[in-house]
BAGU-776225 format. One record per residue (C-alpha): residue in three letters; residue number from 1; x, z, y. Coordinates in steps of 0.5 Angstrom, whole numbers. Layout:
<atoms>
<'Ala', NUM, <X, Z, Y>>
...
</atoms>
This chain:
<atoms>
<'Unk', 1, <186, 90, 15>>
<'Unk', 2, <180, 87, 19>>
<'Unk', 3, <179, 81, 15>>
<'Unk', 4, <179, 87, 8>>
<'Unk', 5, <174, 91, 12>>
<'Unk', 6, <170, 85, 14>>
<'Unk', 7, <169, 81, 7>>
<'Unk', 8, <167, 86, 4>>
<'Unk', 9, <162, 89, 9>>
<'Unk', 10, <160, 81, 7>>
<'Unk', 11, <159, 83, 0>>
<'Unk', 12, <155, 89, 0>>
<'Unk', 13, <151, 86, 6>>
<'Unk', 14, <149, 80, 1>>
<'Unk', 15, <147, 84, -5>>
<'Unk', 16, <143, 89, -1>>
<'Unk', 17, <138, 83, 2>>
<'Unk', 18, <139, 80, -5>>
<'Unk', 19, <136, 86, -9>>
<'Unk', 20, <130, 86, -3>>
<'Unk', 21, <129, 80, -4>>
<'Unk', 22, <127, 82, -11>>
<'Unk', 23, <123, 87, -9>>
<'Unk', 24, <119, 84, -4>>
<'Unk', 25, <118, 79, -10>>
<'Unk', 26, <116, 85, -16>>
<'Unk', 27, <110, 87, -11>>
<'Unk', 28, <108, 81, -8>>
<'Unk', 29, <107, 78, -15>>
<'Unk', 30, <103, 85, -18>>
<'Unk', 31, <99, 84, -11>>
<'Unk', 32, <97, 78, -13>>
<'Unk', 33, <95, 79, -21>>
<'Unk', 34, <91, 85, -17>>
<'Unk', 35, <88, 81, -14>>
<'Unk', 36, <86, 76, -17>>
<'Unk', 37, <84, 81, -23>>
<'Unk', 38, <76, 83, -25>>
<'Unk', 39, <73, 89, -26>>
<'Unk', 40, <76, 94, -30>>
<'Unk', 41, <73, 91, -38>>
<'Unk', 42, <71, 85, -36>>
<'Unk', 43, <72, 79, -41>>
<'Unk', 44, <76, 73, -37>>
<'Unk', 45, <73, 67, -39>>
<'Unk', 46, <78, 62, -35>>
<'Unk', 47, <84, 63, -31>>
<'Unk', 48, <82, 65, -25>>
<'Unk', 49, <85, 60, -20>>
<'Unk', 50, <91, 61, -15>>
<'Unk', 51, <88, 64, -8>>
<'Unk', 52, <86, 58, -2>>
<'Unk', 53, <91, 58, 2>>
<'Unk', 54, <89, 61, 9>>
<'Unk', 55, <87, 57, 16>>
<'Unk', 56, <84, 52, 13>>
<'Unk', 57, <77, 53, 14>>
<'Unk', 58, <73, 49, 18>>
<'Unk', 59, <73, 53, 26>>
<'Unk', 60, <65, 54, 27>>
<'Unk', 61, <61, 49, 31>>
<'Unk', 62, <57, 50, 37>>
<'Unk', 63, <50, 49, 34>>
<'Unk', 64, <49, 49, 27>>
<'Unk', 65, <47, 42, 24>>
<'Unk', 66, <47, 45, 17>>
<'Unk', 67, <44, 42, 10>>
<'Unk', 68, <43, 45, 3>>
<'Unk', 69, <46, 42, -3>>
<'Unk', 70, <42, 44, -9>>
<'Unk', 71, <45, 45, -16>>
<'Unk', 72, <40, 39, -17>>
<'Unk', 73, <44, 35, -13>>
<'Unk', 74, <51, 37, -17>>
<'Unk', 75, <48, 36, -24>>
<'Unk', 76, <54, 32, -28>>
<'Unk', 77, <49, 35, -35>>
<'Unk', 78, <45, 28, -35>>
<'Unk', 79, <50, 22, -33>>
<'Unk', 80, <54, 18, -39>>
<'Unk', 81, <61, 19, -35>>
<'Unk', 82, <61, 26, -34>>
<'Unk', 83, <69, 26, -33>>
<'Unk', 84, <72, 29, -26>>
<'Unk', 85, <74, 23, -23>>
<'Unk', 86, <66, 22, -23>>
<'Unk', 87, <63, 28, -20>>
<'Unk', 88, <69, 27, -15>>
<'Unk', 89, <65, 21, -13>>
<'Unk', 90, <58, 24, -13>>
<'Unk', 91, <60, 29, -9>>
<'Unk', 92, <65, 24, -4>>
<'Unk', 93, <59, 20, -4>>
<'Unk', 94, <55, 28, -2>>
<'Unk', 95, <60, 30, 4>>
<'Unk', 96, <60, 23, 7>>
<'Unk', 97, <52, 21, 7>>
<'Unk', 98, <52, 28, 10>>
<'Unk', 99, <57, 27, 15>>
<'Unk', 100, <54, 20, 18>>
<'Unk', 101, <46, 23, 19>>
<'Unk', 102, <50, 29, 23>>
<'Unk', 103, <51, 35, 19>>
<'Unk', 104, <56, 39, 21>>
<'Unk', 105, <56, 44, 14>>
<'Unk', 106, <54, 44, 8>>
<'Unk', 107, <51, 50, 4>>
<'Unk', 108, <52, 49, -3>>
<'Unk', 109, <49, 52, -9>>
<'Unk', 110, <55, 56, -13>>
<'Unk', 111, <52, 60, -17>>
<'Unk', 112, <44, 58, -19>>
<'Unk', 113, <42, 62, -26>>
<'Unk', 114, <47, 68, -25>>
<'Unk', 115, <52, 62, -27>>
<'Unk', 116, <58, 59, -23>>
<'Unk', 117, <60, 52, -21>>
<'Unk', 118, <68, 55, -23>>
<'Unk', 119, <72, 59, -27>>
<'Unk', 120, <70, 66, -26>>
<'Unk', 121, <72, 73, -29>>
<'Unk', 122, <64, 75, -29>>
<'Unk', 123, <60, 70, -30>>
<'Unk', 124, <59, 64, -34>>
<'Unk', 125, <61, 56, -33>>
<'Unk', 126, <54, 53, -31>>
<'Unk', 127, <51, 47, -35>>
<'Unk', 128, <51, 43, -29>>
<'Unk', 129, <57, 39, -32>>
<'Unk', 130, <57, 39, -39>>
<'Unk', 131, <50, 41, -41>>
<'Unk', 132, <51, 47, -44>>
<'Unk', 133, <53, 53, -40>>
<'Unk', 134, <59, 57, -41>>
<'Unk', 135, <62, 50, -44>>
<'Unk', 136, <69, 49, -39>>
<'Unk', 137, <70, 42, -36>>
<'Unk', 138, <76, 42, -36>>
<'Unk', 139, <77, 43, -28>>
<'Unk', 140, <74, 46, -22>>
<'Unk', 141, <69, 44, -18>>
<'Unk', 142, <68, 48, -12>>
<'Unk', 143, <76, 48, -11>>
<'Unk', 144, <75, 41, -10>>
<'Unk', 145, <68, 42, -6>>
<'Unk', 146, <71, 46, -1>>
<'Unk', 147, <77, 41, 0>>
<'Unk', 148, <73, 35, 1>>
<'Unk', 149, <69, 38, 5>>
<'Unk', 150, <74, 41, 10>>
<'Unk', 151, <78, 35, 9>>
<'Unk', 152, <71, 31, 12>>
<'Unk', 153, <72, 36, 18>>
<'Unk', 154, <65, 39, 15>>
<'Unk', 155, <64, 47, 14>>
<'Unk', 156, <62, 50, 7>>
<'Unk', 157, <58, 56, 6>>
<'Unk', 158, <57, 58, -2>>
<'Unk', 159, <50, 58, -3>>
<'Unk', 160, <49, 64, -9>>
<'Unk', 161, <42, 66, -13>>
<'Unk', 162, <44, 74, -13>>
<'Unk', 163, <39, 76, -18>>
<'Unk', 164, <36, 69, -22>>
<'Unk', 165, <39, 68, -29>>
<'Unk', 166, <34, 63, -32>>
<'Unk', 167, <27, 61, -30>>
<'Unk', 168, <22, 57, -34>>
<'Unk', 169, <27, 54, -39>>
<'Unk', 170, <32, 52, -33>>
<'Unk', 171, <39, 53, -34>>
<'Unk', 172, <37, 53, -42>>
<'Unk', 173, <39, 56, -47>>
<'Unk', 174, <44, 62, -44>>
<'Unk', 175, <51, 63, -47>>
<'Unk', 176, <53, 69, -52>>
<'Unk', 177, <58, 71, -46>>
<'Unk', 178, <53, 71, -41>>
<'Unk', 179, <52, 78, -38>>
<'Unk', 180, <44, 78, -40>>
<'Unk', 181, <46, 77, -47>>
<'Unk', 182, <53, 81, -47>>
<'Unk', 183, <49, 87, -43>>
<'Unk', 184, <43, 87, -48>>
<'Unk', 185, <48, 90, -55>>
<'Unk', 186, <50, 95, -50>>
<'Unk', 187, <46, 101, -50>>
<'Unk', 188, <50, 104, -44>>
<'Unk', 189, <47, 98, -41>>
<'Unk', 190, <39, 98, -42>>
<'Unk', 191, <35, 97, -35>>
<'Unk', 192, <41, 92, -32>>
<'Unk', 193, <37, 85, -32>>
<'Unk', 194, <30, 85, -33>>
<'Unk', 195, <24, 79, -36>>
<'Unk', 196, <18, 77, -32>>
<'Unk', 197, <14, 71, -33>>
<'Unk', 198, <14, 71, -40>>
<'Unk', 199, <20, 70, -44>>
<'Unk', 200, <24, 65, -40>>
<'Unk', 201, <23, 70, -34>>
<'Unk', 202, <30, 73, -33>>
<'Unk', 203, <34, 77, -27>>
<'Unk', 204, <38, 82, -25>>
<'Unk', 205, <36, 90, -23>>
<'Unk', 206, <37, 91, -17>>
<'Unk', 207, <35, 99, -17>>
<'Unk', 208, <42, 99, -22>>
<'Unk', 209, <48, 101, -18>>
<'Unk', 210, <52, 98, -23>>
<'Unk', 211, <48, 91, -22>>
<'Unk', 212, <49, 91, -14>>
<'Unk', 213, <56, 92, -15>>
<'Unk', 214, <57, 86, -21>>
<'Unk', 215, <53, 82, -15>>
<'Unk', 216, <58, 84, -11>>
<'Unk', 217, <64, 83, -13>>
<'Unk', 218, <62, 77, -16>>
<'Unk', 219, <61, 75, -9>>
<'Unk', 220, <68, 77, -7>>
<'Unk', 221, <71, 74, -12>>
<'Unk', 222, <69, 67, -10>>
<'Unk', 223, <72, 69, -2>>
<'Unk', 224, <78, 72, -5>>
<'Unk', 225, <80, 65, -9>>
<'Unk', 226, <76, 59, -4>>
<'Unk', 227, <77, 59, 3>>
<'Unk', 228, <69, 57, 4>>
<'Unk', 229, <67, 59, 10>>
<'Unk', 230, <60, 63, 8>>
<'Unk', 231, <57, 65, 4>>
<'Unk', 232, <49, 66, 4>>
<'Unk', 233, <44, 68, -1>>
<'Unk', 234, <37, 64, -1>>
<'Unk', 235, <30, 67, 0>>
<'Unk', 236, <30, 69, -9>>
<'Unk', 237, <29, 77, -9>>
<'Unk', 238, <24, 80, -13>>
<'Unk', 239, <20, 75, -17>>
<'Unk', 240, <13, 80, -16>>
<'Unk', 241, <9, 85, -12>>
<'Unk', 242, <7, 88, -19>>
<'Unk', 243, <9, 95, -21>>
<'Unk', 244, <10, 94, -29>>
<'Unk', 245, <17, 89, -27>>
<'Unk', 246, <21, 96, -25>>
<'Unk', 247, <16, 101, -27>>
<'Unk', 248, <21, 105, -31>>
<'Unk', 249, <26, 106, -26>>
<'Unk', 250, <20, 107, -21>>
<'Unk', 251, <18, 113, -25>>
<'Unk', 252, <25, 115, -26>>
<'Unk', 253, <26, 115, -18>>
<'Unk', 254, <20, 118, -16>>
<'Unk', 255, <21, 124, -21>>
<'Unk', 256, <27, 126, -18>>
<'Unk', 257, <26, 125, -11>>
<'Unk', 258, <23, 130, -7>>
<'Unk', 259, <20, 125, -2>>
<'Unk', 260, <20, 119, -6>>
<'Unk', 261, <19, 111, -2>>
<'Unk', 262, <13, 108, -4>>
<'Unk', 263, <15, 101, -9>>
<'Unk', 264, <15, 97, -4>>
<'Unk', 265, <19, 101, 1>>
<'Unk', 266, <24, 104, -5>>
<'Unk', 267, <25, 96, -8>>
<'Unk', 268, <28, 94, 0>>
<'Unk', 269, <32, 100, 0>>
<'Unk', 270, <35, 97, -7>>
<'Unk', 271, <36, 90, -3>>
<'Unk', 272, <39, 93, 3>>
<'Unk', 273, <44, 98, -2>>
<'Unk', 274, <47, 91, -5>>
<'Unk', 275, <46, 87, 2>>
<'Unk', 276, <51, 91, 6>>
<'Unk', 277, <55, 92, 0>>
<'Unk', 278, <55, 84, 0>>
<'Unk', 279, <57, 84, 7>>
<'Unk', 280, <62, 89, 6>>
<'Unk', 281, <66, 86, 0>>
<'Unk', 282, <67, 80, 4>>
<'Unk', 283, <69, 83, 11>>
<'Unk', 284, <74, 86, 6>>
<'Unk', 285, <77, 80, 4>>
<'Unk', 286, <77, 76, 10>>
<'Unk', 287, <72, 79, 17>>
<'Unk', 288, <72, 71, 18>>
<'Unk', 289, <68, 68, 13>>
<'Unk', 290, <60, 69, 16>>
<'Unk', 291, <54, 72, 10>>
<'Unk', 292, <48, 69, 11>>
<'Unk', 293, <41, 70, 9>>
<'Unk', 294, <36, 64, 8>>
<'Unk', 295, <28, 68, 7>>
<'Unk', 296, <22, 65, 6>>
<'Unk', 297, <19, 64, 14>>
<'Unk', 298, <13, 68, 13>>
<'Unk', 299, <16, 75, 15>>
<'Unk', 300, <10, 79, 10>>
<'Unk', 301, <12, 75, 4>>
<'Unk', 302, <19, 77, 5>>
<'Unk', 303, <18, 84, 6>>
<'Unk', 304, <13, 83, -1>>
<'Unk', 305, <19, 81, -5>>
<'Unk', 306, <24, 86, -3>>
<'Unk', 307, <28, 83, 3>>
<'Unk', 308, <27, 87, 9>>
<'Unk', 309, <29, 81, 15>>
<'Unk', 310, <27, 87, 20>>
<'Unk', 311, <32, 91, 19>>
<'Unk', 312, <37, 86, 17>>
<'Unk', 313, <35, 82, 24>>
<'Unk', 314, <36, 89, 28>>
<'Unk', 315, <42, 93, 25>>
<'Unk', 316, <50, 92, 25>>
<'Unk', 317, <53, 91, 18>>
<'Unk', 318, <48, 87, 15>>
<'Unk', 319, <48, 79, 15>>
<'Unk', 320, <52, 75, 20>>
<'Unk', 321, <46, 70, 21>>
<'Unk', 322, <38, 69, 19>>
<'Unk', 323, <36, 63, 17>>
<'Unk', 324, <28, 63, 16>>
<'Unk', 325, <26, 57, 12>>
<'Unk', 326, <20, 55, 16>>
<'Unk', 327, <17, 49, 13>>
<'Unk', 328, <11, 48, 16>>
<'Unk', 329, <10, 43, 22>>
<'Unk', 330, <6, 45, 28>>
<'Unk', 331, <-1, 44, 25>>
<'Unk', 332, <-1, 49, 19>>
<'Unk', 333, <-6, 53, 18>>
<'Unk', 334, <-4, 59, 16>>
<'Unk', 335, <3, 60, 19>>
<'Unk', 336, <4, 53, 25>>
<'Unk', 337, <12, 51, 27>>
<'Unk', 338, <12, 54, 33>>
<'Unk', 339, <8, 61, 31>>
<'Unk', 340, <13, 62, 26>>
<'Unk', 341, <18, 60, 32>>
<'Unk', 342, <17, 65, 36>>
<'Unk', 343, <16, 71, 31>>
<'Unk', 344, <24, 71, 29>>
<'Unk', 345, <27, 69, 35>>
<'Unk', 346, <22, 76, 37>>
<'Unk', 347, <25, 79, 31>>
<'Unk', 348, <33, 78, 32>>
<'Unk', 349, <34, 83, 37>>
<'Unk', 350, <41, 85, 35>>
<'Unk', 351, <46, 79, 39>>
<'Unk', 352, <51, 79, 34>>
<'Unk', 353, <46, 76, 29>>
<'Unk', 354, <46, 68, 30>>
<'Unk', 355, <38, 65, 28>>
<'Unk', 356, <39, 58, 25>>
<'Unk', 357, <32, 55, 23>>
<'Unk', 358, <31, 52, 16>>
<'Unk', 359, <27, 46, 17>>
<'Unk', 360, <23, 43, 11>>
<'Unk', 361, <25, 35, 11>>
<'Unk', 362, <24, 34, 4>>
<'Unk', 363, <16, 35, 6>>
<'Unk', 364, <17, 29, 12>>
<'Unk', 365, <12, 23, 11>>
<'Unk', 366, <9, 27, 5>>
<'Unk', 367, <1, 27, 4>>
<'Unk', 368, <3, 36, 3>>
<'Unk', 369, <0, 41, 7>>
<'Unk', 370, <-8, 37, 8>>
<'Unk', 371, <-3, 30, 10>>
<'Unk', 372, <-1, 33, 17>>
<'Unk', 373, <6, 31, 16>>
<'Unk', 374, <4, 24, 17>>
<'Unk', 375, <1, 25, 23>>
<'Unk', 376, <7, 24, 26>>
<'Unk', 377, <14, 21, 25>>
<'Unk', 378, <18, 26, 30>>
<'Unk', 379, <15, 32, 28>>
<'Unk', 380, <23, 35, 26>>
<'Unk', 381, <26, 33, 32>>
<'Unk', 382, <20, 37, 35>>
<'Unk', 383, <22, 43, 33>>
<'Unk', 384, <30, 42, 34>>
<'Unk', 385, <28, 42, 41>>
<'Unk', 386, <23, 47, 40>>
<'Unk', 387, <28, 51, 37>>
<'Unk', 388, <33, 48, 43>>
<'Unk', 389, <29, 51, 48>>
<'Unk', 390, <28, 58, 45>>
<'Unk', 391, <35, 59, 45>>
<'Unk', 392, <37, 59, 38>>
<'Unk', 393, <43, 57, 34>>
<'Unk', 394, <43, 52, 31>>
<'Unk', 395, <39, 48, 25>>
<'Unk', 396, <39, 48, 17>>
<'Unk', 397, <35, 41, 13>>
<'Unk', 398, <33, 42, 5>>
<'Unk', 399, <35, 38, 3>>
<'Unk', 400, <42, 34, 2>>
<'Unk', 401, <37, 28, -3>>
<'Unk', 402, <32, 28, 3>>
<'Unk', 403, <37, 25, 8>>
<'Unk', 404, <37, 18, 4>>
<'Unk', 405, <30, 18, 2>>
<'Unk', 406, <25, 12, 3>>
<'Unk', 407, <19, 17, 5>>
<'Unk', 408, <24, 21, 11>>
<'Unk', 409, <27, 15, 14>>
<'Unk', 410, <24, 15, 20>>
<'Unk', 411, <24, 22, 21>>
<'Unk', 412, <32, 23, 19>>
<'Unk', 413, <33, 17, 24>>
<'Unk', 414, <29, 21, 31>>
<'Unk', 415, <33, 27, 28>>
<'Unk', 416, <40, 24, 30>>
<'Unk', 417, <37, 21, 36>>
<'Unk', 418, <36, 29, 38>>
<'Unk', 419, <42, 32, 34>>
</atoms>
């Protein structure tokens, strides 16, 4: 009778795990299709990829040794072999020269003209790899980027331009999926992107809400579906101090508020607004991975162009780390290394922030700036230890081409002697 009782307990035992095990499958399977959806009416261009699984990234160094990859570095759109084994080794070849001078980190550009360098629900592919944008090469880079780079014991920090979308003739002709040219055939969408600097002059509007949200999210999909372990915006706010580039939704703001901001007041306010919204989608996804900002080193130029550095250096929920690109030595006459040195680390008051100093090393050896760069061949090491001394984080060198340069050679070398 026991053994009755206790086969068929057995048997009800087993179908009931069975049917959680079900369960447990339907909404992990829903969970994942949520998350790896876009937002509410957007077209998907490309099958988004499988989420990175977690625990790979890369554990923070000590001092940052960082170095930039510009889109320039990644251009596949010129090379005969355009395949992916061939970009593969351009960018092996990237991870290893970077290692071997130091770095500890890449920063590389994702995102250079509101494009992406993988398949995005939001965004169109960039050129960069077939030499038309929105063309699919068959594969994704930045998978690939992240892996290798982890794979070499290097962090990744993907590199985002939050508001470009073509300057000049670059990226060329845009795609017909690009929101720039989906969103001006939507009259609900009139205001969204904005032209400056005569027709090839094109960029994201800040002052619209439903813009920052796009940035956002955009951003947010990259840290859903890739174990980069940053993000950080470059120095590219609003592209003019003119008041005729947003005068309509100037005007619009001043005639309803009661105390309406100045122009330069109201277009920080905007930045702020999609800054900390940025900062909070990424937070969401994963409070590990660090958001970062690299603004220009003179503090004036960065409040002229919508980028309030006072607030984001003094206030919780912002940035994790501010890296000024102070790209001037020690004998620049408007603005010398060791002033500049000194104003951001005064101005970086809150101590959860890090302060990375961004270091020009593609001017090293050159006859820019009256030719004082050859003045000397350490003027970099210089300022690493004079950034030692300051009691700063860490450094970040523009750009990776410069580390493989006739003109840089001996500056990179005394580099490394310090690093």
């Amino acid at each position: 009778m026991l053994k009755k009782l206790f086969s068929s307990y057995s048997i009800l035992l087993a179908a009931v795990l069975l049917v959680g095990i079900v369960v447990v499958c339907f909404f992990v399977k829903k969970d994942t299709e949520n998350l790896r959806a876009g937002p509410a009416g957007s077209q998907v261009q490309a099958a988004a990829p499988e989420a990175a699984p977690t625990g790979t990234q890369v554990e923070e160094p000590e001092e940052m040794c960082a170095v930039w990859v510009p889109f320039m570095s990644l251009d596949m759109s010129t090379e005969a072999d355009k395949s992916e084994k061939a970009f593969q080794k351009k960018f092996d070849a990237i991870v290893q020269g970077a290692k071997s001078k130091g770095m500890n980190t890449l920063i590389v550009h994702v995102r250079p003209f509101g494009d992406a360098l993988y398949p995005s629900s939001l965004y169109p592919w960039s050129h960069l790899f077939t030499g038309t944008q929105g063309q699919d090469p068959g594969y994704d880079p930045l998978a690939y980027m992240v892996q290798a780079t982890h794979e070499a014991g290097l962090q990744f920090h993907a590199w985002v331009n939050p508001l470009r979308i073509q300057v000049k003739e670059s990226p060329g002709a845009l795609s017909a999926d690009n929101p720039y040219n989906e969103w001006k055939e939507d009259s609900t969408k009139t205001g969204w992107t904005l032209d400056w600097g005569g027709t090839s002059g094109k960029y994201y509007n800040p002052a619209k809400e439903e813009v920052r949200e796009f940035i956002a999210q955009g951003v947010r999909e990259i840290v859903e579906n890739y174990d980069v372990d940053g993000v950080q915006f470059d120095d590219y706010f609003y592209p003019t101090m003119s008041a005729e580039f947003d005068q309509a939704d100037y005007d619009a703001y001043c005639a309803e508020a009661s105390e309406p901001l100045s122009l330069i007041d109201w277009r920080k306010s905007n930045i702020n607004s999609l800054v900390s919204l940025v900062y909070q989608e990424i937070k969401a996804v994963d409070s590990g991975i660090v958001f970062g900002i690299a603004p220009q080193g003179n503090i004036q130029n960065d409040e002229n162009m919508g980028a309030d550095v006072k607030t984001w250096c003094s206030t919780p929920g912002y940035i994790d780390y501010i890296c000024p690109q102070l790209y001037v030595n020690f004998e620049n006459s408007y603005l010398p290394f060791d002033e500049g040195a000194n104003q951001w680390k005064e101005l970086v008051t809150n101590e959860e922030i890090k302060l990375y100093f961004g270091l020009g090393l593609y001017k090293a050896g050159s006859d820019v700036d009256d030719g004082t760069w050859k003045n000397a061949d350490d003027i970099l090491a210089q300022q690493v230890t004079l950034g030692r001394e300051l009691g700063v984080d860490g450094f970040m060198f523009y750009s990776y081409d410069f580390l493989e340069n006739e003109n840089t050679k001996k500056e990179v070398e005394n580099v490394m002697n310090v690093l």
